[in-house]
C-alpha positions in Angstrom: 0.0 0.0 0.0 2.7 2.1 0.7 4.6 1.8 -2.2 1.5 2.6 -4.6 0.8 5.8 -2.6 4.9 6.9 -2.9 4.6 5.4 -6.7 1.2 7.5 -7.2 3.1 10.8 -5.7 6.6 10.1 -7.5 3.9 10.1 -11.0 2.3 13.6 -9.6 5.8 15.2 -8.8 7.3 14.4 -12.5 3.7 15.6 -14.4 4.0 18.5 -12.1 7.5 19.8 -12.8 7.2 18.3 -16.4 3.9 21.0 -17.0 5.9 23.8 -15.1 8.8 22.9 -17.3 6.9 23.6 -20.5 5.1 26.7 -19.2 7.9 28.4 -18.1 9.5 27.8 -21.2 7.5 28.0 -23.4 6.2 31.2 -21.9 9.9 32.6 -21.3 10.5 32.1 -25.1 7.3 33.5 -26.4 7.8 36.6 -24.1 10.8 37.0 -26.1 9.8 36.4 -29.2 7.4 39.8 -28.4 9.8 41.7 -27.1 12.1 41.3 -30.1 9.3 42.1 -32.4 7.7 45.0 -30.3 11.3 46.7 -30.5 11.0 46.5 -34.1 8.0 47.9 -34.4 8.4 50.5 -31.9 11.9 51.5 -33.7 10.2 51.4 -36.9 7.4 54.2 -35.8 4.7 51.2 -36.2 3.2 50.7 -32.7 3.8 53.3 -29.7 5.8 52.3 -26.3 2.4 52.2 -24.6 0.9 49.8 -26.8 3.5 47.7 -26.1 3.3 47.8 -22.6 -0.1 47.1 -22.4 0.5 44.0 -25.2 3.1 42.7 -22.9 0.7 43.0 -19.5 -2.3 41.2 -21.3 -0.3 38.3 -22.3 0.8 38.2 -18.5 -2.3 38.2 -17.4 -3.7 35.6 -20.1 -0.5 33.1 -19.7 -1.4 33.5 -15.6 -4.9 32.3 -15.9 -4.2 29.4 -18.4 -1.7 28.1 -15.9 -3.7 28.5 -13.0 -7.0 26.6 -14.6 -4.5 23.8 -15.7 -3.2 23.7 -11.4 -6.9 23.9 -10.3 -7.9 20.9 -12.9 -5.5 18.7 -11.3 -7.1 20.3 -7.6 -10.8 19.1 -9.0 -9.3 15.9 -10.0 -8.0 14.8 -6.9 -11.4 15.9 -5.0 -13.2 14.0 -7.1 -11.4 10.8 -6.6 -11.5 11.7 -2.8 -15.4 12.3 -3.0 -15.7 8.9 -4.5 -14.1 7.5 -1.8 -16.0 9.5 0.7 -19.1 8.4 -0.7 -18.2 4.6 -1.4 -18.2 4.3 2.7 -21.3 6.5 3.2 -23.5 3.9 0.6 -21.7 0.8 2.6 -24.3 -1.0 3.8 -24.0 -2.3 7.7 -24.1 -6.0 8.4 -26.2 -6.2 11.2 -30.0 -6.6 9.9 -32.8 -5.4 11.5 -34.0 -9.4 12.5 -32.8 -9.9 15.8 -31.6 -13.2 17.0 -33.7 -15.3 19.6 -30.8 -14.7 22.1 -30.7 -11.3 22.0 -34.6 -11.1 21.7 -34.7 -13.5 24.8 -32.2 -11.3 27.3 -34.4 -8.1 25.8 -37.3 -9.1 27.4 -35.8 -10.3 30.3 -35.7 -7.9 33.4 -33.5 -5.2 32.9 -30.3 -6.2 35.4 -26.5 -5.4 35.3 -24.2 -8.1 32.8 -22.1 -10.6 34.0 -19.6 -11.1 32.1 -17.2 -14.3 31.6 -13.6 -14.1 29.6 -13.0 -18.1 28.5 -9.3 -18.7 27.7 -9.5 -15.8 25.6 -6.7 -14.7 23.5 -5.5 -12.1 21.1 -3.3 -9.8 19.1 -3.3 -7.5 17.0 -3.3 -7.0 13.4 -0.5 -5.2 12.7 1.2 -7.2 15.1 0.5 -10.7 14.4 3.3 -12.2 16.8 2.7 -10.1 19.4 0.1 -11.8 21.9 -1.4 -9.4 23.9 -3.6 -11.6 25.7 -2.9 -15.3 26.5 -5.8 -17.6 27.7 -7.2 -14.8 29.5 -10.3 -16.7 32.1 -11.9 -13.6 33.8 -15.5 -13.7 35.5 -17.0 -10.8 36.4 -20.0 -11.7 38.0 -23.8 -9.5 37.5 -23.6 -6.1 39.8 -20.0 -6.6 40.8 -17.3 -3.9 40.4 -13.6 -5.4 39.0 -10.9 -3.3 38.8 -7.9 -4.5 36.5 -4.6 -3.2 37.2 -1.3 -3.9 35.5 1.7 -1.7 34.1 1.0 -0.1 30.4 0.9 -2.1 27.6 -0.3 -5.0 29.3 -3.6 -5.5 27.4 -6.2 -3.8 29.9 -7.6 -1.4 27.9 -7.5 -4.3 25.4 -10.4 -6.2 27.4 -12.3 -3.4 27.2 -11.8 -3.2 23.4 -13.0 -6.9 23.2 -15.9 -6.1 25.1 -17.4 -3.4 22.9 -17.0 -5.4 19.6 -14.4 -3.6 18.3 -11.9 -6.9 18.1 -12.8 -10.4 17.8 -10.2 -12.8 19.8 -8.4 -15.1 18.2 -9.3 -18.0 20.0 -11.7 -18.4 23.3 -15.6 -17.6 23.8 -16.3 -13.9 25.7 -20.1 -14.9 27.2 -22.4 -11.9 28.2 -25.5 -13.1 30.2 -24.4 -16.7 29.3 -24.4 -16.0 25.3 -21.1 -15.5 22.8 -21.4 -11.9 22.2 -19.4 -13.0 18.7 -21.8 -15.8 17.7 -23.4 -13.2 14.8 -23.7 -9.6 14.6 -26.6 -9.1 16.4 -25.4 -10.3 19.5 -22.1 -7.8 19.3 -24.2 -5.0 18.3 -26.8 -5.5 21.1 -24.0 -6.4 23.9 -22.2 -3.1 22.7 -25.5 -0.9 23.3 -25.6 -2.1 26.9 -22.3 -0.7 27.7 -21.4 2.8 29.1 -17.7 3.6 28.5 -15.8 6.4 29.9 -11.9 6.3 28.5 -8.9 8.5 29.1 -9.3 11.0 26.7 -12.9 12.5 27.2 -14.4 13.0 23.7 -16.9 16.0 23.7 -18.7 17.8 20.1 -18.8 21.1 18.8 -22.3 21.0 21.4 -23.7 22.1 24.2 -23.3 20.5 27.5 -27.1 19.2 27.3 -26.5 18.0 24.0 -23.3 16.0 24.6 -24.9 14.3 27.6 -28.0 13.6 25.3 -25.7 12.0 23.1 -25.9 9.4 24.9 -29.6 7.9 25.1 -30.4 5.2 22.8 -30.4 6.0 19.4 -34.3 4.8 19.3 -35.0 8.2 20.9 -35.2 11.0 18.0 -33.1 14.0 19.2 -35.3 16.5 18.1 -38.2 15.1 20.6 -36.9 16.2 23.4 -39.1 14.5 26.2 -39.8 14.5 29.7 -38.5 11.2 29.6 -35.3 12.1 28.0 -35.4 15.3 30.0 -35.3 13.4 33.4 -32.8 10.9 32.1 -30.4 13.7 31.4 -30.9 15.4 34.9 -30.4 12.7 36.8 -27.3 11.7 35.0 -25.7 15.1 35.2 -26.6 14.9 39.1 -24.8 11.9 39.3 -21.7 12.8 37.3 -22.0 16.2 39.8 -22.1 18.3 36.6 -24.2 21.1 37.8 -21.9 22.0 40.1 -19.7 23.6 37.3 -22.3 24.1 34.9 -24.6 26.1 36.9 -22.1 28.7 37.0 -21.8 29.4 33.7 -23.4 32.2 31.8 -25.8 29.3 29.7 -26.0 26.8 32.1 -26.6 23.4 30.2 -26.9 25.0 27.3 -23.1 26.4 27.0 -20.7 25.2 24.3 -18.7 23.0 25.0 -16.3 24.0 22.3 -14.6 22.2 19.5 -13.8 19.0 21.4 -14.8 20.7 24.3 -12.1 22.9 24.4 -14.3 25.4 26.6 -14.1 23.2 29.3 -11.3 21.7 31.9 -10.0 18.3 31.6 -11.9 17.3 35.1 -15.3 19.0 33.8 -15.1 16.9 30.3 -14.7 13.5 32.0 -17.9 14.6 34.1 -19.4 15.1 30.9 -18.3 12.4 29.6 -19.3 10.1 32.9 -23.5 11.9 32.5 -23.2 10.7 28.9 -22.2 7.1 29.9 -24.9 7.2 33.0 -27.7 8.9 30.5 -28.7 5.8 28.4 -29.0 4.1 32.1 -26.0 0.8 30.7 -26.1 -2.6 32.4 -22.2 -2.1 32.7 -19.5 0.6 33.1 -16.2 0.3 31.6 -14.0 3.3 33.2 -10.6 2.7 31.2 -8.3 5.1 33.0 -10.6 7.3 33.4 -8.9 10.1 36.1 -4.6 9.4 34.8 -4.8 12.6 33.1 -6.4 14.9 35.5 -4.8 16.7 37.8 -5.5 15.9 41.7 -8.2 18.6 42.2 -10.0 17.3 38.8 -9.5 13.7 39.7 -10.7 14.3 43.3 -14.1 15.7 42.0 -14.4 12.7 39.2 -14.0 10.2 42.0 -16.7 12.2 43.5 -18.8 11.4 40.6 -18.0 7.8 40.7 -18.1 7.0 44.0 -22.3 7.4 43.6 -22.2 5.0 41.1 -20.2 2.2 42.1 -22.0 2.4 45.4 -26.0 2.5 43.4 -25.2 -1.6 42.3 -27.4 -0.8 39.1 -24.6 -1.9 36.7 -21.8 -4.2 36.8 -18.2 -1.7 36.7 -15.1 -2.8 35.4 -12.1 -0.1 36.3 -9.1 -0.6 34.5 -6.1 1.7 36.1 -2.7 1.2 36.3 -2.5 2.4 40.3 
């Protein structure tokens, strides 16, 4: 891949110089070719000095625009290719179907209650790293309602497990059972086991939103955004109470309703992960990953996320799994 994308810009370097080349030239020599010919004239009595300086500023001008639609030709054709591109994803058509399988219709209507959660000699690595095993017949169980914390130095696979557990990676070998079931079996399984999870990573990940808006985010996707209900309204409160987000936000000139910023630059790094932890807590999930979720913060920002957690590893409405390396 590589090599046809430095083969594919080697190509565009040579046609580039090569069409320089020929314009400068060509252009150099024609500009000549006037001048020589204007002096004549001009020495001759035929044409005036002024007519020649305007003869030799329009042929400027002309031999400027010629050049730059030939550059901006070359500009439209690489948009185009990157358009088609662009749009070849957007018309991809997902592979989970609207059927849902009789497992996940079966744990669906069962009664609502946190996921426990079983590892089976679970193994992985990888793709760019084939050889590299970063996790060997891995047997975790992490019963319904319990809260796990993984520890281990960096690089040792823990934020790997929680990489697993969304669906993002499919081990190499070993089973990952959720509620008894192989969350791999078929794609309705992953995609319903990976709505049932409330993940709150390192790097808090806000939008160019509001506050309200960024915790909304994070109710199902059943629930139209524009129809804001009571139901959603409530959902929202409550999770921002937990997370103990009112407690910056009511001090700001908008309240909920301030911008958050290009990837929430308006806001601290201890008020984003609150954000972040209301928008995990919102959509009310049957587990909680935290994946090192305070290493970034500094003590007085980590001291009020703890505060925010501490409500809701205590509540025992969700399984947690912490993964920290301290």
């Amino acid at each position: 891949m590589l090599d046809a994308v430095y083969q594919a810009g080697w190509q565009n370097a040579l046609a580039s110089a090569g069409l320089s080349c020929f314009f400068v030239t060509g252009g150099g020599l024609f500009l000549l070719h006037i001048i020589y010919n204007c002096g004549v004239m001009v020495s001759s009595g035929v044409v005036s000095v002024g007519t020649t300086v305007s003869l030799a500023m329009y042929c400027f001008m002309a031999g400027s625009s010629y050049t730059g639609m030939m550059t901006s030709y070359g500009d439209i054709q690489k948009c185009l290719g990157s358009c088609q591109k662009v749009l070849e994803i957007l018309g991809t058509q997902g592979e989970v179907r609207a059927e849902v399988s009789g497992a996940v219709a079966a744990a669906v209507a069962a009664p609502a209650r946190p996921l426990a959660v079983k590892f089976a000699d679970v193994s992985f690595v990888y793709p760019a790293r084939p050889t590299a095993h970063v996790l060997q017949g891995l047997t975790l169980d992490i019963p319904s309602g319990s809260r796990v914390a993984v520890l281990g130095r960096s690089g040792s696979g823990k934020s790997t497990i929680a990489l697993l557990l969304a669906g993002l990676y499919e081990p190499i070998s070993g089973r990952i059972l959720v509620d008894g079931q192989d969350m791999f079996s078929d794609t309705q399984t992953t995609a319903w086991v990976r709505s049932q999870l409330g993940v709150i990573s390192q790097e808090p990940t806000l939008f160019a939103m509001s506050i309200q808006q960024n915790v909304e985010y994070g109710l199902n996707s059943s629930i139209p955004s524009q129809d804001v209900s009571e139901e959603n309204q409530r959902a929202v409160k409550e999770a921002a109470a937990a997370a103990h987000v009112n407690e910056f936000a009511d001090f700001l000139p908008l309240g909920m309703d301030t911008l958050a910023g290009e990837r929430g630059q308006a806001l601290s790094g201890g008020q984003k992960q609150r954000v972040c932890i209301a928008r995990a807590l919102a959509r009310k999930p049957r587990m909680l990953i935290f994946d090192e979720a305070t290493s970034a913060l500094d003590l007085r920002s980590e001291r009020a996320v703890h505060q925010a957690l501490q409500g809701v590893l205590s509540s025992g409405d969700c399984t947690c799994l912490v993964i920290t390396h301290r």
